[in-house]
VMD Tcl script that builds the backbone (N, CA, C; Angstrom):
set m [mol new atoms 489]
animate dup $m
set s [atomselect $m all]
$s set {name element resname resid chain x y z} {
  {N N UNK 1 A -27.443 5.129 21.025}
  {CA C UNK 1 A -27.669 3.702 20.893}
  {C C UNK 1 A -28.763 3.438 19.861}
  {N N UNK 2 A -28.352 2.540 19.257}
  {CA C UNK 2 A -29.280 1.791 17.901}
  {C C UNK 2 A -30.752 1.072 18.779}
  {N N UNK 3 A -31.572 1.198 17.914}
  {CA C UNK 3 A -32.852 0.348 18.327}
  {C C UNK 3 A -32.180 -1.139 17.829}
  {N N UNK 4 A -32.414 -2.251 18.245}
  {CA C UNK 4 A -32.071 -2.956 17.656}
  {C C UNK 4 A -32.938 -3.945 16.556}
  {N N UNK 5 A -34.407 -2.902 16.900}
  {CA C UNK 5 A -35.284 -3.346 15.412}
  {C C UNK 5 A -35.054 -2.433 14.733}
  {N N UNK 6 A -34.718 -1.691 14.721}
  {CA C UNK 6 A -34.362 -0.110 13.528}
  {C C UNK 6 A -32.742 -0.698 12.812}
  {N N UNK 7 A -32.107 -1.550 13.295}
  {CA C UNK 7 A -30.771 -2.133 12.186}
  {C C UNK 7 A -31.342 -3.319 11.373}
  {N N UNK 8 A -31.129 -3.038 9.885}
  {CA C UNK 8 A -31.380 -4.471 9.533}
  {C C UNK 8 A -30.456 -5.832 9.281}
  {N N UNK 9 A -31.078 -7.020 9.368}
  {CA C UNK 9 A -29.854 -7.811 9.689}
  {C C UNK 9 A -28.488 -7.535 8.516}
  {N N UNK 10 A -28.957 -7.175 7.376}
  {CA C UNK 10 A -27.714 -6.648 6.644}
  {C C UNK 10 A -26.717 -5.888 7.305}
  {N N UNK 11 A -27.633 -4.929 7.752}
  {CA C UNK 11 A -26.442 -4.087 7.992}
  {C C UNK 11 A -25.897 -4.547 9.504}
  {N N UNK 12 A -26.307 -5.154 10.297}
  {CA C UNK 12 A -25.442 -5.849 11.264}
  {C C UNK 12 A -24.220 -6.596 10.871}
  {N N UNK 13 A -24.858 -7.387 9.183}
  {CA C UNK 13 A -23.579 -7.863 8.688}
  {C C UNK 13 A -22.403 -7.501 8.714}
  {N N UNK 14 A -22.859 -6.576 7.910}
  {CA C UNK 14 A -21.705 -5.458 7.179}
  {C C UNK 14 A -21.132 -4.338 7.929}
  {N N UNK 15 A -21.631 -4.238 9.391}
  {CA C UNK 15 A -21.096 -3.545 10.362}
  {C C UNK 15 A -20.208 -4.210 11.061}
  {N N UNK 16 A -20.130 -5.486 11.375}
  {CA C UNK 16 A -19.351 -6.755 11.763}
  {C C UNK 16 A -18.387 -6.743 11.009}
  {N N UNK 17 A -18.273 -7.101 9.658}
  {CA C UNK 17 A -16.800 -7.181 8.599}
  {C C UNK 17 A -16.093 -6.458 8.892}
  {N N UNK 18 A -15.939 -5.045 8.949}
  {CA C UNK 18 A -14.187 -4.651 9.682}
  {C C UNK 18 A -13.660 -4.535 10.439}
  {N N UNK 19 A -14.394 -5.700 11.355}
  {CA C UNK 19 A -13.369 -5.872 12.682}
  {C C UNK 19 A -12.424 -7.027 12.831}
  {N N UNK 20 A -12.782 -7.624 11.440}
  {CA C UNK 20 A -11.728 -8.571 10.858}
  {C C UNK 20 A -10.018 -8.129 10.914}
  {N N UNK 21 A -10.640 -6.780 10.444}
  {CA C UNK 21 A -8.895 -6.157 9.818}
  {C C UNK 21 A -8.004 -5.914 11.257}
  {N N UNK 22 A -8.652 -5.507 12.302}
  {CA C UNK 22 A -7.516 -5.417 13.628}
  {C C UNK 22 A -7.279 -6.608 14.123}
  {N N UNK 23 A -8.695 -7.580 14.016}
  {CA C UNK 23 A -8.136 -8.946 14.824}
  {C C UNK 23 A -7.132 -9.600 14.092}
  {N N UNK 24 A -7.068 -9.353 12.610}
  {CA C UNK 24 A -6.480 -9.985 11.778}
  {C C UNK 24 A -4.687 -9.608 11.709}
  {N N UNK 25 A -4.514 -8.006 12.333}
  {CA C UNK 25 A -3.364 -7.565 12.497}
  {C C UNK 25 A -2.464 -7.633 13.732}
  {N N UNK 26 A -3.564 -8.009 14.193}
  {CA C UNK 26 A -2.849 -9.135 16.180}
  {C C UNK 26 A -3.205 -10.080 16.324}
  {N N UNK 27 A -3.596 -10.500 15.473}
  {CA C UNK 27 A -2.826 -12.446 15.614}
  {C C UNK 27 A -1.393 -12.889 15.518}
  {N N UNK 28 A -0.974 -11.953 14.840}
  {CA C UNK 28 A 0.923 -12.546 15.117}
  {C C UNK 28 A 1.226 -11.825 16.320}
  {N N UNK 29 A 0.342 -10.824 17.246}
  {CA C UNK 29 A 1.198 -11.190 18.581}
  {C C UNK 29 A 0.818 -12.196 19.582}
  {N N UNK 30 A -0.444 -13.012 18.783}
  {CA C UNK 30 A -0.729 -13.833 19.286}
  {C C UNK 30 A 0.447 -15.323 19.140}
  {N N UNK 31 A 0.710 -15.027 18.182}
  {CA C UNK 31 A 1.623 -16.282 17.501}
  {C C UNK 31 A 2.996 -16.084 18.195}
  {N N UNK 32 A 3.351 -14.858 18.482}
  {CA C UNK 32 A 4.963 -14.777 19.365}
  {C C UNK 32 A 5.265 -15.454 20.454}
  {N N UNK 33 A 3.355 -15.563 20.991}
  {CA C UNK 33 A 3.739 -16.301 22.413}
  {C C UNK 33 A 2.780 -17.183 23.113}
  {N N UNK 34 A 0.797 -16.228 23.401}
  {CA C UNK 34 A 0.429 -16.956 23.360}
  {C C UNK 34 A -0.018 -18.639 22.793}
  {N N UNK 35 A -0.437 -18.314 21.447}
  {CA C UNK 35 A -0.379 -19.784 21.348}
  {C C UNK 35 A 0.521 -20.797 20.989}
  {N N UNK 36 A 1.967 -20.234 21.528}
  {CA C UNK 36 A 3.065 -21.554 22.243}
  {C C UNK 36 A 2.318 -21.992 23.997}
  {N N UNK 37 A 2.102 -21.051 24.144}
  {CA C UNK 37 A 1.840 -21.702 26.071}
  {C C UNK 37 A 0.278 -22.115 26.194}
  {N N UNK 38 A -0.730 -21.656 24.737}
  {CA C UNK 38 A -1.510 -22.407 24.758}
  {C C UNK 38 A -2.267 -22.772 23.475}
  {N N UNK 39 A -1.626 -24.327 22.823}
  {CA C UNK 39 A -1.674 -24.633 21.810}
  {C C UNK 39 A -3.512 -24.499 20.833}
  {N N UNK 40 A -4.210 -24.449 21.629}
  {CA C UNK 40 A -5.554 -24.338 21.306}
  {C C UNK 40 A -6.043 -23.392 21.100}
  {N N UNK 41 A -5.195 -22.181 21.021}
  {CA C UNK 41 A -5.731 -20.705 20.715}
  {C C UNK 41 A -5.128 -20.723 18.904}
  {N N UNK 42 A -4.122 -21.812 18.602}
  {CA C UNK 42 A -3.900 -21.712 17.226}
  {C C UNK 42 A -4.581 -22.182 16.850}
  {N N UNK 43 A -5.725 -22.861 16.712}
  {CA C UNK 43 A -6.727 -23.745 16.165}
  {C C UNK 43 A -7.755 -23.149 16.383}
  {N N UNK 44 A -8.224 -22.263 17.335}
  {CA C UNK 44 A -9.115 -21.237 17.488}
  {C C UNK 44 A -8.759 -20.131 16.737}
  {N N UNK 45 A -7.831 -19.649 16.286}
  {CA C UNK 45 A -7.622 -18.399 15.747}
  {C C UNK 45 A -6.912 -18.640 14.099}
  {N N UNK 46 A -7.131 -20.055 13.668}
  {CA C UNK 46 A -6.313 -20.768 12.701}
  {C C UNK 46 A -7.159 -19.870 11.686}
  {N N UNK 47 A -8.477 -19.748 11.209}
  {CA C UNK 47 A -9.499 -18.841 9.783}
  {C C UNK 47 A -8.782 -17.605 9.790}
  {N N UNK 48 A -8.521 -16.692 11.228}
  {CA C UNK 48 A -8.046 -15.379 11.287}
  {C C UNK 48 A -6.489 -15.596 10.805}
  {N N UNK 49 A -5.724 -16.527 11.092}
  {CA C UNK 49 A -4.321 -16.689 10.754}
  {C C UNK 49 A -4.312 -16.433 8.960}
  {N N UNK 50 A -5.269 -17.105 8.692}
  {CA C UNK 50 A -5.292 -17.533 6.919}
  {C C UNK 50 A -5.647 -15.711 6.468}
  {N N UNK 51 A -6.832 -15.295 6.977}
  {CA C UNK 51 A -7.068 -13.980 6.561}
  {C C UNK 51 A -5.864 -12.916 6.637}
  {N N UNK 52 A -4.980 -13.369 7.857}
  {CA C UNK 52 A -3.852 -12.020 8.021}
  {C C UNK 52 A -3.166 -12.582 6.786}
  {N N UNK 53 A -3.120 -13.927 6.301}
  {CA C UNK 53 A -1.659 -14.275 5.352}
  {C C UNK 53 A -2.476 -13.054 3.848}
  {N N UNK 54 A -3.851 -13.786 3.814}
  {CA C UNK 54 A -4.407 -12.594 2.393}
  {C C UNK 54 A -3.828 -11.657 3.161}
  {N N UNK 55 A -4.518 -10.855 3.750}
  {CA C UNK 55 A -3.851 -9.513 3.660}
  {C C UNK 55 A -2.441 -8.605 4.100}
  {N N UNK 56 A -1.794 -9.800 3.597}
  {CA C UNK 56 A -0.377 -9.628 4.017}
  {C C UNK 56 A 0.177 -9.661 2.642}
  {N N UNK 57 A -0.819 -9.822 1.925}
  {CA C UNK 57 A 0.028 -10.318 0.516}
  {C C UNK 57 A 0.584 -8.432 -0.034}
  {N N UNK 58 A 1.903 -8.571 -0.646}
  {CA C UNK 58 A 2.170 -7.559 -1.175}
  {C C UNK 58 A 2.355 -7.564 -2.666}
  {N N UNK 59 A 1.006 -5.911 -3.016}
  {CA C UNK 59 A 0.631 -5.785 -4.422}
  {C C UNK 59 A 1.750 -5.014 -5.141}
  {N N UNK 60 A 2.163 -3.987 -4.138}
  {CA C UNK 60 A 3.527 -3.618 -5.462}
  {C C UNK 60 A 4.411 -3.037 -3.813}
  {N N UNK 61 A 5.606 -3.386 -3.871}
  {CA C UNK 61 A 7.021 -3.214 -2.840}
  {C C UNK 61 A 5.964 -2.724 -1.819}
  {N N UNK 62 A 5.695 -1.631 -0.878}
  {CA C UNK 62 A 5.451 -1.725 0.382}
  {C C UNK 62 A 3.783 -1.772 0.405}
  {N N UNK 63 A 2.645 -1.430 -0.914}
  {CA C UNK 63 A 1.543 -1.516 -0.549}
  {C C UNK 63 A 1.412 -2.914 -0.153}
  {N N UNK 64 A 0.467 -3.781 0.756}
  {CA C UNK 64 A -0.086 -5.093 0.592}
  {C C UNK 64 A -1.790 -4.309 0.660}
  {N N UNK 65 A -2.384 -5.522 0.739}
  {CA C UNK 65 A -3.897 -5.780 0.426}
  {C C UNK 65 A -4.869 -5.314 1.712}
  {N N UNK 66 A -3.833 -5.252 2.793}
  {CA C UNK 66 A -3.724 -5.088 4.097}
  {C C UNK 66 A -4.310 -3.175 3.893}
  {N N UNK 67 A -3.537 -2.400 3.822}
  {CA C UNK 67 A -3.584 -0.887 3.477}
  {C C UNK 67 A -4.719 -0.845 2.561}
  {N N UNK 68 A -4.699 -1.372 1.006}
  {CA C UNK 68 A -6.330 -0.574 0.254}
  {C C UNK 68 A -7.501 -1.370 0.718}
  {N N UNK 69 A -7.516 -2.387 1.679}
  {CA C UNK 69 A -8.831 -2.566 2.073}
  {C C UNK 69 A -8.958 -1.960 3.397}
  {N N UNK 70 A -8.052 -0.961 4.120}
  {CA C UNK 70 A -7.874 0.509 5.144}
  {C C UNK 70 A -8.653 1.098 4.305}
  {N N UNK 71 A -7.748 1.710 3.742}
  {CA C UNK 71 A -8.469 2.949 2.608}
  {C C UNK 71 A -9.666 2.808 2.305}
  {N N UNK 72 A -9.841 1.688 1.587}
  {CA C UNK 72 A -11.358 1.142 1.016}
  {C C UNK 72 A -12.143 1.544 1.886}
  {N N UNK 73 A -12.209 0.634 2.941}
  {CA C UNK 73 A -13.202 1.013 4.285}
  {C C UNK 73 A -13.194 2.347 4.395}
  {N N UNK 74 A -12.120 3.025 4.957}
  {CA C UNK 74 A -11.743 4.947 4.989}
  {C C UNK 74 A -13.023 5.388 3.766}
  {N N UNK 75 A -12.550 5.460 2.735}
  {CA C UNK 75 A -12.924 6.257 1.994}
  {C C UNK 75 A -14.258 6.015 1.343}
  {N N UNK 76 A -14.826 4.482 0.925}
  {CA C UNK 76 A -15.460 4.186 0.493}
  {C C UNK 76 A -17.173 4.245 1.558}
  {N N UNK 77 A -16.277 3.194 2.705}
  {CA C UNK 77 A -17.733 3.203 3.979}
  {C C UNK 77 A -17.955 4.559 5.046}
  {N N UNK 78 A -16.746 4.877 5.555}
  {CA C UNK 78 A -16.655 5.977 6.578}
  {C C UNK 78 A -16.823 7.181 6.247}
  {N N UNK 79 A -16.675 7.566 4.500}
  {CA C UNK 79 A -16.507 8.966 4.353}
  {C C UNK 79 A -18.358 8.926 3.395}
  {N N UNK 80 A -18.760 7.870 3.057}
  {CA C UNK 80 A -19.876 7.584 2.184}
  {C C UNK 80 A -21.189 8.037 3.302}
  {N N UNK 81 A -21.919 8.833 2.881}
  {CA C UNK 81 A -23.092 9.093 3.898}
  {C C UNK 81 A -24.293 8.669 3.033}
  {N N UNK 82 A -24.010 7.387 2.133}
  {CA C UNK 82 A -25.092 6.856 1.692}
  {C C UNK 82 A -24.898 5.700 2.701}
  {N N UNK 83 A -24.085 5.319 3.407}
  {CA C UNK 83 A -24.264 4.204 3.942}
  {C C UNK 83 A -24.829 4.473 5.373}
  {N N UNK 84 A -25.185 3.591 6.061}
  {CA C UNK 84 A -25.481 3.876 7.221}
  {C C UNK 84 A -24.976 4.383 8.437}
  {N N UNK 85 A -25.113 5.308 9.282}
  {CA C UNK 85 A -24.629 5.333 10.003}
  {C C UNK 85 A -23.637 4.040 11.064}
  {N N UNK 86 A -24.748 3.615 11.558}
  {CA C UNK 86 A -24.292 2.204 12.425}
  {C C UNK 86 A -22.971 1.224 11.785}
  {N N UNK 87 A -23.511 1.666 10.593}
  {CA C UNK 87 A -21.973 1.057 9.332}
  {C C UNK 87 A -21.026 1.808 9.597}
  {N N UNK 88 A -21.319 2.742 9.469}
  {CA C UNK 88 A -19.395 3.518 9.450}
  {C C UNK 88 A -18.934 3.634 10.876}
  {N N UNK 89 A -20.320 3.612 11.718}
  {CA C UNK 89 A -19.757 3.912 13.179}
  {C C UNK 89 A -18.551 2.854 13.019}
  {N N UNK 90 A -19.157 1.494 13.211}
  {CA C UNK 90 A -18.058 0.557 13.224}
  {C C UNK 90 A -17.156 0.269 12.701}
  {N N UNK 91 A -17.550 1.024 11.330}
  {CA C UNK 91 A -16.057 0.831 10.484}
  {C C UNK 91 A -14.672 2.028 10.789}
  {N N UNK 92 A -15.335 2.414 11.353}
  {CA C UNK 92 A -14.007 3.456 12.267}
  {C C UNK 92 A -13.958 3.280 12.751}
  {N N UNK 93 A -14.775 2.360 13.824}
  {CA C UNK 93 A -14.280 2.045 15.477}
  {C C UNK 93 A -13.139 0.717 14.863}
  {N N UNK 94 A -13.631 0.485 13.989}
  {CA C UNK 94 A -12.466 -0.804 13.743}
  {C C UNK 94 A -11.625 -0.418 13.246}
  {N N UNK 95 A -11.260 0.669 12.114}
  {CA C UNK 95 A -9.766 1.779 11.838}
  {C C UNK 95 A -8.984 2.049 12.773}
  {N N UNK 96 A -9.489 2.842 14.079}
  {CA C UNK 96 A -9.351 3.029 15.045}
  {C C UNK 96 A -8.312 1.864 15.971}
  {N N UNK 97 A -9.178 0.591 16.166}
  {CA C UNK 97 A -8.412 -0.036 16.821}
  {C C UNK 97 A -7.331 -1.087 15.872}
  {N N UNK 98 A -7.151 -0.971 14.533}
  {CA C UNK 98 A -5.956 -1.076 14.074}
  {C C UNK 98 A -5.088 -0.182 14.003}
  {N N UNK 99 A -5.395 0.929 13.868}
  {CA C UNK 99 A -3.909 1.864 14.149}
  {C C UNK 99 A -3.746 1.497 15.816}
  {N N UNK 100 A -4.466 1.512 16.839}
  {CA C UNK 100 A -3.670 1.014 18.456}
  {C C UNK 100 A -2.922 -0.168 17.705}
  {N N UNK 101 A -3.238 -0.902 17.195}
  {CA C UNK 101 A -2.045 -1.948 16.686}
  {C C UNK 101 A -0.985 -1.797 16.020}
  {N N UNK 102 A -0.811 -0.959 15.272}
  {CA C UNK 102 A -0.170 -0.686 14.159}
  {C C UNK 102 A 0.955 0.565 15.539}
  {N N UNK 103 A 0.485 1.181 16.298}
  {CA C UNK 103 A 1.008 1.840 17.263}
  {C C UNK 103 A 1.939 0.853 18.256}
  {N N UNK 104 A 1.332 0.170 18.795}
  {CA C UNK 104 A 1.491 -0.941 19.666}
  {C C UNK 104 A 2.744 -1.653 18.755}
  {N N UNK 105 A 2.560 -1.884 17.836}
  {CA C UNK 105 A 3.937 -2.848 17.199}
  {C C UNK 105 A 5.072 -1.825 16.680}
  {N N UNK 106 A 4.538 -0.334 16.478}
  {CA C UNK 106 A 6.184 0.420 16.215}
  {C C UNK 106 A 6.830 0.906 17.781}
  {N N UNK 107 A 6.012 0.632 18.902}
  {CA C UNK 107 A 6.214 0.681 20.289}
  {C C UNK 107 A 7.413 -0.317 20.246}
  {N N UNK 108 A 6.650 -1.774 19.790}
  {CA C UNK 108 A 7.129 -3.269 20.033}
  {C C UNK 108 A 8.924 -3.463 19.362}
  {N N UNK 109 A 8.782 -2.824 18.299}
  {CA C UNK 109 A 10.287 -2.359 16.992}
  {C C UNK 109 A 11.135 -1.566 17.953}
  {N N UNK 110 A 10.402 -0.666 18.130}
  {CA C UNK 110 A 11.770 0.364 19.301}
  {C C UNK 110 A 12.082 0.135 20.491}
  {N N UNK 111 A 11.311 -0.411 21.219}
  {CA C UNK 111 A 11.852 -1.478 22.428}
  {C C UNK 111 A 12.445 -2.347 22.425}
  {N N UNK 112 A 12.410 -3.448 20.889}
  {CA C UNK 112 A 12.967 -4.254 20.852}
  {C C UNK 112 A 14.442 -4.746 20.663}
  {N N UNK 113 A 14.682 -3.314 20.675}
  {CA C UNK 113 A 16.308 -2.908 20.462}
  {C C UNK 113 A 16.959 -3.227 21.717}
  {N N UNK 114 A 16.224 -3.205 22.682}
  {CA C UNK 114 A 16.755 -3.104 24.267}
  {C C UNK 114 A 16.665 -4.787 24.830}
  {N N UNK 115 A 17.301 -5.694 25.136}
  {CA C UNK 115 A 17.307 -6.611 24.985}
  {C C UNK 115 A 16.518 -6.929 26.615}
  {N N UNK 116 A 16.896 -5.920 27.192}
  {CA C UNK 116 A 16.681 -6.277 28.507}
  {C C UNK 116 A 14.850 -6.033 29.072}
  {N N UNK 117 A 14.796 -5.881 27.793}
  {CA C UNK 117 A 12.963 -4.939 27.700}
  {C C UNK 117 A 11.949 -6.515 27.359}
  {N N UNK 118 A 12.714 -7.641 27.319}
  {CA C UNK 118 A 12.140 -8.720 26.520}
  {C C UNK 118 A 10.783 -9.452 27.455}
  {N N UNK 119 A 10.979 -9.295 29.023}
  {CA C UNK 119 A 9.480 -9.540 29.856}
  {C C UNK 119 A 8.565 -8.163 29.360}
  {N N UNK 120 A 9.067 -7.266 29.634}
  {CA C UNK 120 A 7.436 -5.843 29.457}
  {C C UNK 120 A 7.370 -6.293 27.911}
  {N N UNK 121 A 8.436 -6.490 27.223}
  {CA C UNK 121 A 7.317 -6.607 25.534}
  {C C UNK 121 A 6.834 -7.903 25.454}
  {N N UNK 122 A 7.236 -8.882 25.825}
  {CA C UNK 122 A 5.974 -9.812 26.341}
  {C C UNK 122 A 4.382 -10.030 26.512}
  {N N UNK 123 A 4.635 -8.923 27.859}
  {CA C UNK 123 A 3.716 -8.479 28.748}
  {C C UNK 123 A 2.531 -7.569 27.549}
  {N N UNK 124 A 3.283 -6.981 26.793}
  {CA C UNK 124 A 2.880 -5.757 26.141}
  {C C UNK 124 A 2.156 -6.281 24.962}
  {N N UNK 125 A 2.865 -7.193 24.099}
  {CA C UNK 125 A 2.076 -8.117 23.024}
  {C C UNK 125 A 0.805 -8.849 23.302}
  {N N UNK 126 A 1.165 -9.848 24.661}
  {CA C UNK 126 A -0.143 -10.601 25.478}
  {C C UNK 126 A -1.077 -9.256 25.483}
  {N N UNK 127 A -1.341 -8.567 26.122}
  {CA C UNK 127 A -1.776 -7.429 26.646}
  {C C UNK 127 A -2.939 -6.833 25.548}
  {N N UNK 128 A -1.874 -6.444 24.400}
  {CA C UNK 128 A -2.356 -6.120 23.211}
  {C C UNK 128 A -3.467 -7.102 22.582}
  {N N UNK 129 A -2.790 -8.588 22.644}
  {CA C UNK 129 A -3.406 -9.165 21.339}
  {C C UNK 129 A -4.923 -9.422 22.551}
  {N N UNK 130 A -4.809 -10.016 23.584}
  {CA C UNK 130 A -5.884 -10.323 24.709}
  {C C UNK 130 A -7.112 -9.079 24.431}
  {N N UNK 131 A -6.586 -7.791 24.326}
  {CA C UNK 131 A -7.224 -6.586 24.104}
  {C C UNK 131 A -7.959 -6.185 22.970}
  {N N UNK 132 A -7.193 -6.621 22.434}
  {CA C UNK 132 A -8.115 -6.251 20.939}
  {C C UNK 132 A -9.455 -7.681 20.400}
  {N N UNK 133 A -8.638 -8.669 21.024}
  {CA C UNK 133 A -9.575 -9.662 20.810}
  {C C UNK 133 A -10.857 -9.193 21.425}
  {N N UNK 134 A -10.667 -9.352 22.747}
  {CA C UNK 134 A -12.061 -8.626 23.856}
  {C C UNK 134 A -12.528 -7.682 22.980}
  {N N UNK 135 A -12.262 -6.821 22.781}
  {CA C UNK 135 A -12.682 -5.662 21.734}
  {C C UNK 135 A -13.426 -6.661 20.185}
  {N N UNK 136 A -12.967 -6.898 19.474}
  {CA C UNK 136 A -13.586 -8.046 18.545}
  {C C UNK 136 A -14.634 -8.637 18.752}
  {N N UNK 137 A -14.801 -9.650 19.926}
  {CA C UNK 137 A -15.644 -10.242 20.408}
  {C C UNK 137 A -16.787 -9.701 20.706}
  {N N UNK 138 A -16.744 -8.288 21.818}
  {CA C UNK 138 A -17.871 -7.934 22.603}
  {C C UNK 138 A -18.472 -6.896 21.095}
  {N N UNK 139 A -17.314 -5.797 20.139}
  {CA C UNK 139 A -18.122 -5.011 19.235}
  {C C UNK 139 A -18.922 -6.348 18.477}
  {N N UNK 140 A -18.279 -7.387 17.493}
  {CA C UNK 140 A -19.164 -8.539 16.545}
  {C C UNK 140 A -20.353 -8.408 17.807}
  {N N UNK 141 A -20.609 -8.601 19.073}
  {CA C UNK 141 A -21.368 -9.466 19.848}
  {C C UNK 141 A -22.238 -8.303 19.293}
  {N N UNK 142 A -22.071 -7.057 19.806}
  {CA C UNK 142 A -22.993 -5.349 19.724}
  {C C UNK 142 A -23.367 -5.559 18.195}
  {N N UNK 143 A -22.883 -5.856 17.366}
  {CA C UNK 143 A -23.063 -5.140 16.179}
  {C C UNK 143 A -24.190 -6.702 15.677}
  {N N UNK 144 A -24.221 -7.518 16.198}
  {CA C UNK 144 A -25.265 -8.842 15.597}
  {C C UNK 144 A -26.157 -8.187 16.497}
  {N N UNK 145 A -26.637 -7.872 17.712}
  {CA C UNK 145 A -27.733 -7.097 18.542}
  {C C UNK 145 A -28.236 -6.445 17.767}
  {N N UNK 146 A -27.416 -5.175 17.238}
  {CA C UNK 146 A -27.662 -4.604 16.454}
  {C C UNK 146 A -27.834 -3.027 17.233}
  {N N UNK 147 A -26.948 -3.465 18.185}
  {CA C UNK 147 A -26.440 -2.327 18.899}
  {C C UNK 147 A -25.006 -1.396 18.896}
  {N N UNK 148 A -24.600 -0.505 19.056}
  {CA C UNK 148 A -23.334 0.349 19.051}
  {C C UNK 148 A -22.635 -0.267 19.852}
  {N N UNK 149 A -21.418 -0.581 19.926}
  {CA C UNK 149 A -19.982 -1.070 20.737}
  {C C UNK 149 A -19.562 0.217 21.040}
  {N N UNK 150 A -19.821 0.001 22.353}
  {CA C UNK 150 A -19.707 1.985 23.109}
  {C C UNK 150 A -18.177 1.094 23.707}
  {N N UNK 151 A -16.802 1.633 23.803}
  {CA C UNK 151 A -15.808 1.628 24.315}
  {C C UNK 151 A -14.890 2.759 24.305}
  {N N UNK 152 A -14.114 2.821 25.753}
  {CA C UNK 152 A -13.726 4.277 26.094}
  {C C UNK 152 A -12.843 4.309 24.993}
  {N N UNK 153 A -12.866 6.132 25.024}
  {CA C UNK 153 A -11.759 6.772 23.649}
  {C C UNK 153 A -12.551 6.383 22.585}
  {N N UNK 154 A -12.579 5.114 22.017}
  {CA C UNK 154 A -12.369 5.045 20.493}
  {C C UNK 154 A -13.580 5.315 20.088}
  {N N UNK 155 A -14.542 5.185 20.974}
  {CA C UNK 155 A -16.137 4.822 20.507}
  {C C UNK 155 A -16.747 6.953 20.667}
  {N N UNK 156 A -15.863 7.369 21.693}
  {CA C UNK 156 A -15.676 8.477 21.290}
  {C C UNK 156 A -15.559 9.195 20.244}
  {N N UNK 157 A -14.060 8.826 19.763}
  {CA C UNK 157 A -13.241 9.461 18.635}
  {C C UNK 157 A -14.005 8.946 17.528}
  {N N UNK 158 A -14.785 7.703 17.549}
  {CA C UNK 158 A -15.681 6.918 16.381}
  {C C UNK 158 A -16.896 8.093 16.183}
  {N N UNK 159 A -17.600 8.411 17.156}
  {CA C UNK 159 A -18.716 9.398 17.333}
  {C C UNK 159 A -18.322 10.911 16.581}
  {N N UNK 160 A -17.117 11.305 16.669}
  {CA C UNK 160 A -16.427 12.612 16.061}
  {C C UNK 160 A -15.997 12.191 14.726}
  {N N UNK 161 A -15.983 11.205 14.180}
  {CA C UNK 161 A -15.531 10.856 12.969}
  {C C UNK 161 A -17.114 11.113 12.294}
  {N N UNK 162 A -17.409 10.613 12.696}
  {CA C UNK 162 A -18.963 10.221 10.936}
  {C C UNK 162 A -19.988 11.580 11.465}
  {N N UNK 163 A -19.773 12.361 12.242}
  {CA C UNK 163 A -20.768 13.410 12.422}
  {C C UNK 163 A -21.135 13.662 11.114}
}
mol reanalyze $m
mol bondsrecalc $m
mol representation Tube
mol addrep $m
């Protein structure tokens, strides 16, 4: 755990920014369902809607903007040991919980073949997008403290990454 006078507010900043990229990649399972049954989560989640459309944009046939600002983060913040620790922690804990998304929706593709599967993938999208948000919320909350977002598995697998 971080002192939370030993982070400076910069880098709380900049430890916060890539948790944009997962919330930003489950908002359309937010859009499948929740916010039809509750219209005020589109107006709450309307800035993140605009950010998934940028990074949805596609730069040549299957790259979009979506993948080299992955990489970017990957290679540039997570693999860089000029940057701070507390920085890359989070910027892999936030890699991390976009591939569960990116997992979670080729789950969502091969189930969806089964017509009769249409309550559990429901269940499974709500589930997801509810999840990762919580995750969003409480790491931004840790990372303005200026504390580590300790969560099971990833905050693990985050700890084995930047050794």
């Amino acid at each position: 755990m971080a002192n939370n006078n030993s982070v400076s507010y910069l880098d709380r900043l900049y430890a916060s920014l890539p948790y944009l990229l997962p919330i930003a990649s489950v908002v359309i399972f937010g859009e499948v369902s929740l916010f039809r049954q509750i219209p005020v989560l589109r107006t709450v989640f309307s800035p993140i809607i605009e950010i998934d459309k940028i990074l949805s944009i596609s730069i040549i046939d299957f790259i979009s903007i979506r993948l080299v600002v992955w990489f970017g983060i990957f290679f540039l913040v997570v693999r860089s040991y000029k940057v701070s620790r507390f920085i890359r922690f989070n910027a892999i804990q936030s890699l991390l919980l976009d591939i569960v998304v990116v997992l979670v929706s080729v789950i969502i593709k091969l189930l969806g073949q089964v017509s009769l599967l249409y309550f559990i993938l429901e269940i499974l999208v709500n589930v997801t997008f509810l999840g990762i948000a919580a995750a969003f919320l409480y790491s931004v909350f840790q990372c303005v403290r200026g504390e580590y977002a300790e969560m099971p598995v990833i905050s693990e697998a985050a700890h084995h990454q930047i050794l």
